[in-house]
C-alpha positions in Angstrom: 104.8 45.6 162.7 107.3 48.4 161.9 109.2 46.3 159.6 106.4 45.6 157.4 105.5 49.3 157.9 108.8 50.6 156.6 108.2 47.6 153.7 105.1 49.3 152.5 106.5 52.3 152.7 110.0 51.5 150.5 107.6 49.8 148.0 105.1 53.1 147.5 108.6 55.1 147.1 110.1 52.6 145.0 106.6 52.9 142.8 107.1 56.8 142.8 110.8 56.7 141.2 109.5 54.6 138.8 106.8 55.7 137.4 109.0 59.4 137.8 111.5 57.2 135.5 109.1 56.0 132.5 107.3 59.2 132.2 110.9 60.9 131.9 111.9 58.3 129.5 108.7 57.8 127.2 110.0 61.6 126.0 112.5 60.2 124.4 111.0 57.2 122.9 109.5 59.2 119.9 112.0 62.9 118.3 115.0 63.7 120.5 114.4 66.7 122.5 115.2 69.8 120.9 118.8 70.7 122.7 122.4 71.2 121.7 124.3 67.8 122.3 127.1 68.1 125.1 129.2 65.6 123.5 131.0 66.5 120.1 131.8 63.0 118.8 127.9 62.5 118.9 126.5 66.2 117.6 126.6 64.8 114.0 124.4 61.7 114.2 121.2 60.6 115.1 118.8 58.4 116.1 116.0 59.6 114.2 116.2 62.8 112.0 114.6 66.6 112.2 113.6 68.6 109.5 114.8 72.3 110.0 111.9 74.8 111.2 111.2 77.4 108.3 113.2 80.4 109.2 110.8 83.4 110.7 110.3 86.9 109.1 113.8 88.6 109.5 114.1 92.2 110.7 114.1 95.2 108.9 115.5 98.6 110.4 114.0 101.9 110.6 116.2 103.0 107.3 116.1 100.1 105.3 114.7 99.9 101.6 111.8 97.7 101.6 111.8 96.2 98.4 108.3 95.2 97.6 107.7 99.0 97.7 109.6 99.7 94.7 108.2 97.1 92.8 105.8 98.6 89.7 102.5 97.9 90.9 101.0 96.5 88.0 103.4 93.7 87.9 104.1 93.4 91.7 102.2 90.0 91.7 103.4 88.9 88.8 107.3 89.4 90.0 106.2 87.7 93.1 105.1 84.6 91.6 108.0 84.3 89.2 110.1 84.9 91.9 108.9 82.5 94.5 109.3 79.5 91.4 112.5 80.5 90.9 113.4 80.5 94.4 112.5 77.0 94.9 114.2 75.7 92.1 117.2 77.3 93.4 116.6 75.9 96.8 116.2 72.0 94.9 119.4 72.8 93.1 121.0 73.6 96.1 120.3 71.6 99.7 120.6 67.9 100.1 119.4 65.7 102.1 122.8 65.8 104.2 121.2 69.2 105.6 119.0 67.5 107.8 119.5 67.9 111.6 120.5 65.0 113.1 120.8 64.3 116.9 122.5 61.4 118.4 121.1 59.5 121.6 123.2 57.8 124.3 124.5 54.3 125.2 123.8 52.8 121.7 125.6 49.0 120.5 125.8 50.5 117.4 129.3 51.3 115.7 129.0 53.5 112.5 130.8 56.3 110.7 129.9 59.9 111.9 131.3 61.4 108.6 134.1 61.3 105.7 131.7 58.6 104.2 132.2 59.2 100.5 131.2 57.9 97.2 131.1 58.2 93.5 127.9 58.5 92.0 127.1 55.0 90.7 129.9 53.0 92.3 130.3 50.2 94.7 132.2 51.5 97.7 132.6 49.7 101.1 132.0 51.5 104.3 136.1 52.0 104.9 137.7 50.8 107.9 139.7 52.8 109.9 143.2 51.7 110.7 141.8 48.1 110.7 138.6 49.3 112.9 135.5 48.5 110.9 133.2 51.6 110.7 130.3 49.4 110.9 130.0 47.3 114.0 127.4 45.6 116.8 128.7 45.1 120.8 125.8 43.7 122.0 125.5 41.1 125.8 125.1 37.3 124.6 121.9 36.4 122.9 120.8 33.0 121.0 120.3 35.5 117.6 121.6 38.5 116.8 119.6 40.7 114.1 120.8 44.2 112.2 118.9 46.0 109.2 120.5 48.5 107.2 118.3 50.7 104.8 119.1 53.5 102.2 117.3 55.1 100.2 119.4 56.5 97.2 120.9 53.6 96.3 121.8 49.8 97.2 123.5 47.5 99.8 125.6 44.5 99.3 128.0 42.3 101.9 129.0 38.7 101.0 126.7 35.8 101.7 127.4 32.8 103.8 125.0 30.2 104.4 126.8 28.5 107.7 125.9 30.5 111.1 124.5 33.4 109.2 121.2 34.8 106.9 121.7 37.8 104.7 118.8 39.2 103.2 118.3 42.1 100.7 122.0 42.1 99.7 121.7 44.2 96.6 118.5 46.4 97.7 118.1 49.0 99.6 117.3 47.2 102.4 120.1 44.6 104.3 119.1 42.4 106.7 122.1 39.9 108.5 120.7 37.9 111.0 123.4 35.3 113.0 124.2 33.1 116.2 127.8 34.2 116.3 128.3 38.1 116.8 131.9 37.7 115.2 130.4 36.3 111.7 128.0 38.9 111.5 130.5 41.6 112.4 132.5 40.7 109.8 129.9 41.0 107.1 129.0 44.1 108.5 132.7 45.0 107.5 132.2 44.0 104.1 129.1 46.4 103.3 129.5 48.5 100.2 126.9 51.3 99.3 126.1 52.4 95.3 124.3 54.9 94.6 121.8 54.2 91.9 121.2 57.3 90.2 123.7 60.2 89.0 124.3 63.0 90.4 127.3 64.8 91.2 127.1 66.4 94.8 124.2 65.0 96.8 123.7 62.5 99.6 122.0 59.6 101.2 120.9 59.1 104.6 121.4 55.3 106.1 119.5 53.8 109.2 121.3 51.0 111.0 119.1 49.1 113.4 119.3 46.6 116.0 116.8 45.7 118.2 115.3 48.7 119.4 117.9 50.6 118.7 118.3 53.6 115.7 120.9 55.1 114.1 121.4 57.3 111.3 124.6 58.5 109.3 125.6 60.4 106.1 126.4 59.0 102.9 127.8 62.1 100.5 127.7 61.0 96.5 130.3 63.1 95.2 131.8 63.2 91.6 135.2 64.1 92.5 136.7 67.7 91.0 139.6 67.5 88.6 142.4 69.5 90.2 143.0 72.9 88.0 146.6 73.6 88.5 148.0 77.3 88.0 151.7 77.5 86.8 153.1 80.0 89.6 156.6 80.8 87.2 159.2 82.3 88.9 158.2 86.1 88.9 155.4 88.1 89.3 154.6 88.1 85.4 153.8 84.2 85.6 151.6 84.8 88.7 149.6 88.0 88.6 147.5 89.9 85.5 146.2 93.3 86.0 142.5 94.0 84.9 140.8 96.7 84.7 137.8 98.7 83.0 137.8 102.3 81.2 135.2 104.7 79.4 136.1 107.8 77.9 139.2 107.9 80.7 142.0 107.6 78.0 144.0 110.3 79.4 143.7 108.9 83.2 144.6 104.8 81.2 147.9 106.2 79.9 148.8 107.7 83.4 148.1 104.0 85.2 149.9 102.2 82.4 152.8 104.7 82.6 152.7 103.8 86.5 152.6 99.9 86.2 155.4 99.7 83.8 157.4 102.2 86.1 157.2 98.9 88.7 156.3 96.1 86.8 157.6 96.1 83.3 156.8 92.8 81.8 153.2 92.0 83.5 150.6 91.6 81.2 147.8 94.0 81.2 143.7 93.3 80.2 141.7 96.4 79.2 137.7 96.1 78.9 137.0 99.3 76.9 133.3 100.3 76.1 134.0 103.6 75.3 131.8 105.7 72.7 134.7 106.3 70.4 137.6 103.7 71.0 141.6 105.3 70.9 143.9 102.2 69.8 146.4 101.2 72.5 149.7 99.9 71.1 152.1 98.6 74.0 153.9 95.3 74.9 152.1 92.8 77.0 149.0 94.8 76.9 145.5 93.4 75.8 142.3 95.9 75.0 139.4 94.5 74.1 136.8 96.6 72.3 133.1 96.1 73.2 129.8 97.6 72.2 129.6 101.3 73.7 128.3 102.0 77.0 128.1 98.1 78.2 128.9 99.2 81.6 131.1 98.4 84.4 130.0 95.0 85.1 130.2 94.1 81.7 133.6 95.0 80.9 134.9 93.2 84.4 133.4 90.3 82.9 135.0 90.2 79.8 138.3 91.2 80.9 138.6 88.3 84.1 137.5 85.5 81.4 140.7 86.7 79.4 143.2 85.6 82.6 145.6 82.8 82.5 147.4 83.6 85.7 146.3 82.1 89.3 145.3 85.4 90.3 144.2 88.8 88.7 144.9 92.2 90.5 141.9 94.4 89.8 142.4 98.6 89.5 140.3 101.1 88.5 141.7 103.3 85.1 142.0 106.3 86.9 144.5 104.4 90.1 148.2 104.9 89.5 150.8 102.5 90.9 153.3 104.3 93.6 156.0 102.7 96.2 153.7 101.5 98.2 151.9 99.4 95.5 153.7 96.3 96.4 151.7 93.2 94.1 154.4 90.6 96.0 152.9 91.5 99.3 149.5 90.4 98.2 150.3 87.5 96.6 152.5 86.6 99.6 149.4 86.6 102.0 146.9 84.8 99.3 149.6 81.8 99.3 150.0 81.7 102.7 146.2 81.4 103.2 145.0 79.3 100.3 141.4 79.5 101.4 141.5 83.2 100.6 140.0 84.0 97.4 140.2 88.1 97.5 142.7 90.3 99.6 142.0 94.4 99.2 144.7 96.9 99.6 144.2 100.8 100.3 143.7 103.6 98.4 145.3 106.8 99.0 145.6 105.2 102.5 141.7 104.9 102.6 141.4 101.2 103.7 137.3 101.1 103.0 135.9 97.6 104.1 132.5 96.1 104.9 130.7 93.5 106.6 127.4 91.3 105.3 125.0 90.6 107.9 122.0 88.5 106.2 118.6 87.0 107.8 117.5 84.0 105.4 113.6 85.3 106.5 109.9 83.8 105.5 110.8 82.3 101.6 107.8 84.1 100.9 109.0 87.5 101.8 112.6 87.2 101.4 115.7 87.4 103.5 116.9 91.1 105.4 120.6 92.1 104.1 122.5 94.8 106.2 125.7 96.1 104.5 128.1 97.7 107.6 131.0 99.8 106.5 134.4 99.6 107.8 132.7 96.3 109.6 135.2 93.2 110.0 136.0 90.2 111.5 139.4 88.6 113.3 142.7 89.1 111.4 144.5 86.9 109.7 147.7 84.1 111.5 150.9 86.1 111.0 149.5 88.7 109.0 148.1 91.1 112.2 147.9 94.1 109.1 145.1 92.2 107.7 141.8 90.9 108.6 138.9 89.1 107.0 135.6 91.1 105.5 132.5 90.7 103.6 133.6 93.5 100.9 136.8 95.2 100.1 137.6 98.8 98.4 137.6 98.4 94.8 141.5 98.0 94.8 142.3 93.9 95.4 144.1 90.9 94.6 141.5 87.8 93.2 142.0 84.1 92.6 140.6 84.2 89.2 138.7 80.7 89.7 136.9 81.8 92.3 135.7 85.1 91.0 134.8 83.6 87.4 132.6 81.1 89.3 131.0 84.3 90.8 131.0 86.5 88.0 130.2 90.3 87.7 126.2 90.7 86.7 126.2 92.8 83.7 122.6 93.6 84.2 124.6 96.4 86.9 126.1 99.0 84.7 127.2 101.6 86.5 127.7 101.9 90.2 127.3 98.3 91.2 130.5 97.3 93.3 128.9 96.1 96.6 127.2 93.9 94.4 129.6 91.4 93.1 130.3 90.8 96.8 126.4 90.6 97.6 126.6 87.7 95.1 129.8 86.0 96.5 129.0 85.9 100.0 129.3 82.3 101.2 131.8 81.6 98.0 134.6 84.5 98.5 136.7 84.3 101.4 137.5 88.2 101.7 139.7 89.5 103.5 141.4 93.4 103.5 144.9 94.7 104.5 146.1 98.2 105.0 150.5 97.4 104.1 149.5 97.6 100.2 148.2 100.7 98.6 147.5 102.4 95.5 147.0 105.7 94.5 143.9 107.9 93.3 144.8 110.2 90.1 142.9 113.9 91.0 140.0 114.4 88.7 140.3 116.8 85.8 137.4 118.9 84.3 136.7 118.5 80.5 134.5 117.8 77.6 135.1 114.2 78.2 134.7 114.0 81.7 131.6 116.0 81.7 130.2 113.2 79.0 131.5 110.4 81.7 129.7 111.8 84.8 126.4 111.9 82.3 127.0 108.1 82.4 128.5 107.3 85.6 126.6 109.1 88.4 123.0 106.8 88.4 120.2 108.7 88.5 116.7 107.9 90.0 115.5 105.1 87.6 119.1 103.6 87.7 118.4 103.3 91.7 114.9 101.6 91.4 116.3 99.7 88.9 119.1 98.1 91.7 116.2 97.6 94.0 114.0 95.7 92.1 117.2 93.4 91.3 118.0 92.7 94.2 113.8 92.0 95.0 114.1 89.3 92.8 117.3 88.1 92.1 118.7 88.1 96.3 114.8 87.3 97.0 115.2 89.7 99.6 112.3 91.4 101.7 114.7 94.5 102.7 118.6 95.8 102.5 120.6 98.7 104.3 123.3 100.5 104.4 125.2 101.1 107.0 
């Protein structure tokens, strides 16, 4: 009597745990559950895939300019409209399919590439093996048939075909099927899989699903047209590897003082002048270049025309009214830009005034617009071996470029006068910035004439200058606020 007592009782129990065990597990018979994976070989792949939640309304702070405000209200709408077209296009032009979350489950029989899959756009390229390891694989327990499907949907899939032991449909489509009694033969087809994209494009993706079973995975394809290398000749002196830019406007007397300065250090480094001032003075000295342009262009304009004019791996940028002292040490900069070839801007000091900032941006509602807080004298970690310098959102307007980088950029010339957060408003997430305090320049005092008086007309923005700035940055940055901090 007891024993079959303590049966009934290890049966009900047993019942319990398992019907504990298939409610647990029916949650993950449909989307992963929304958590971080624990184990980083897996956090790039997935099962099934997850479309990103829109991003909420970011957060504005009591002192922030709220651009819709500043918008005039009889074309408010109108701006809005434009603005949110634009922003998708932008948004088409720029995310791929390869932005998808992805989540990877446990205990799968499925061997694929996690990344570094690669192809041309339009080319046949086999899933590469890895020091003789196939990327694509199945380890599955003896069965009479063993059945894989592999799908894309960006292009086509092709393996060999053998008619003994093995059944391939699809080969060319974008939909593989391999079916075969011997697990070897149909492993080794699967190592013979090549992908083509079948239409051109030059930096997009495919997702493919590999299936056995019931058993899903999913892993990156990235369609790439591979970038020609463009190789700087580095010379032997500074000359070869540095040009100094700058911009002037009815500063003539403040130029000759800087060019005086640079040839006092540097005398055979070439020089490029934007000039938009009212009445141009002719400039006559070796290795110099001055470009005349339309009067009154502005700031932005003139840093635009004087970059395109480099030839050198890197341009050193320098207001007209800086001059060059002891401390001005080009070498220095260029030493820590080669040392860190992901850097694409290092700033010095001026007058020993190392000014820095820091970007913080919310993406937001894409209806609204993102939140972009400016922080000054904010930075991040410095720089291996170089504890004098640390990277930044922004530098002082004093720094050392790679002039690819900033002419993919570009200054917008729609900002003529004071604009210099700006340019790196536009470059965050291209520039890597980064600021250093062992190089500086110095300031030249200001002097009080007719000339001046007719520059601070121009340079100081008044009131519509400001609105003008905000409504910019409304519809270009399709952001909802900004501050400064």
């Amino acid at each position: 009597m007891f024993f079959n007592r303590f049966q009934l009782l290890f049966a009900v129990c047993l019942m319990i745990l398992m019907a504990f065990y298939f409610i647990d597990f029916s949650k993950y018979r449909g989307e992963p559950p929304n958590i971080t994976p624990t184990t980083p070989e897996r956090s790039h792949v997935s099962r099934s895939s997850v479309t990103r939640p829109l991003p909420g309304s970011c957060t504005c702070p009591q002192d922030s300019y709220i651009l819709k405000d500043h918008l005039p209200k009889e074309q408010s709408e109108e701006l809005k409209q434009r603005r949110a077209r634009e922003f998708q296009l932008n948004k088409n032009r720029t995310t791929s399919v390869l932005s998808r979350l992805l989540f990877a489950l446990p205990n799968s029989p499925l061997q694929y590439p996690i990344q570094g899959y690669t192809v041309q756009p339009l080319t046949s390229t086999v899933i590469p093996e890895r020091i003789s390891f196939p990327a694509l694989g199945l380890h599955a327990e003896k069965r009479k048939s063993y059945k894989v499907v592999l799908s894309v949907s960006k292009g086509i899939l092709t393996t060999e075909i053998q008619h003994q032991y093995v059944t391939v449909k699809g080969s060319g489509e974008n939909k593989l099927i391999i079916e075969s009694s011997n697990l070897v033969i149909l492993n080794s087809l699967l190592a013979k899989v090549s992908y083509t994209s079948t239409i051109y494009h030059i930096n997009t993706g495919d997702l493919a699903t590999f299936q056995f079973e019931n058993h899903e995975v999913v892993f990156p394809i990235a369609i790439k047209q591979p970038h020609i290398p463009v190789l700087y000749d580095m010379g032997t002196d500074i000359s070869s590897q540095v040009t100094i830019t700058t911009k002037t406007f009815l500063r003539y007397r403040e130029l000759k003082v800087l060019l005086d300065s640079i040839r006092k250090f540097y005398n055979n480094i070439k020089v490029i002048i934007a000039d938009d001032s009212l009445e141009p003075e002719p400039i006559h000295r070796e290795n110099i270049l001055h470009y005349i342009m339309p009067p009154a262009q502005g700031w932005f304009a003139g840093r635009n025309l004087a970059v395109s004019q480099v030839t050198t791996k890197y341009f050193l940028w320098v207001d007209d009214d800086f001059v060059f002292t002891e401390k001005t040490k080009i070498e220095k900069l260029v030493e820590v830009m080669e040392a860190n070839p992901e850097l694409d801007v290092v700033g010095g000091a001026v007058e020993e005034n190392q000014f820095y900032f820091t970007l913080i941006y919310e993406e937001g509602k894409e209806n609204e617009g993102g939140c972009l807080y400016r922080k000054s004298q904010g930075k991040f970690h410095s720089l291996p071996g170089y504890p004098q310098c640390f990277l930044a959102n922004g530098v002082v307007n004093f720094f050392l470029a790679r002039t690819d980088a900033v002419q993919k950029v570009g200054f917008d010339p729609k900002l003529q006068r004071v604009a210099h957060s700006e340019f790196f408003m536009d470059g965050l997430g291209s520039l890597l910035v980064a600021s250093c305090s062992h190089v500086s320049i110095g300031h030249q005092p200001k002097t009080a004439d007719s000339q001046s008086s007719i520059y601070d007309k121009y340079r100081n923005p008044g009131e519509n200058d400001e609105e003008f700035k905000l409504q910019l940055h409304f519809y270009k940055n399709n952001l909802k606020c900004i501050t400064y901090g």
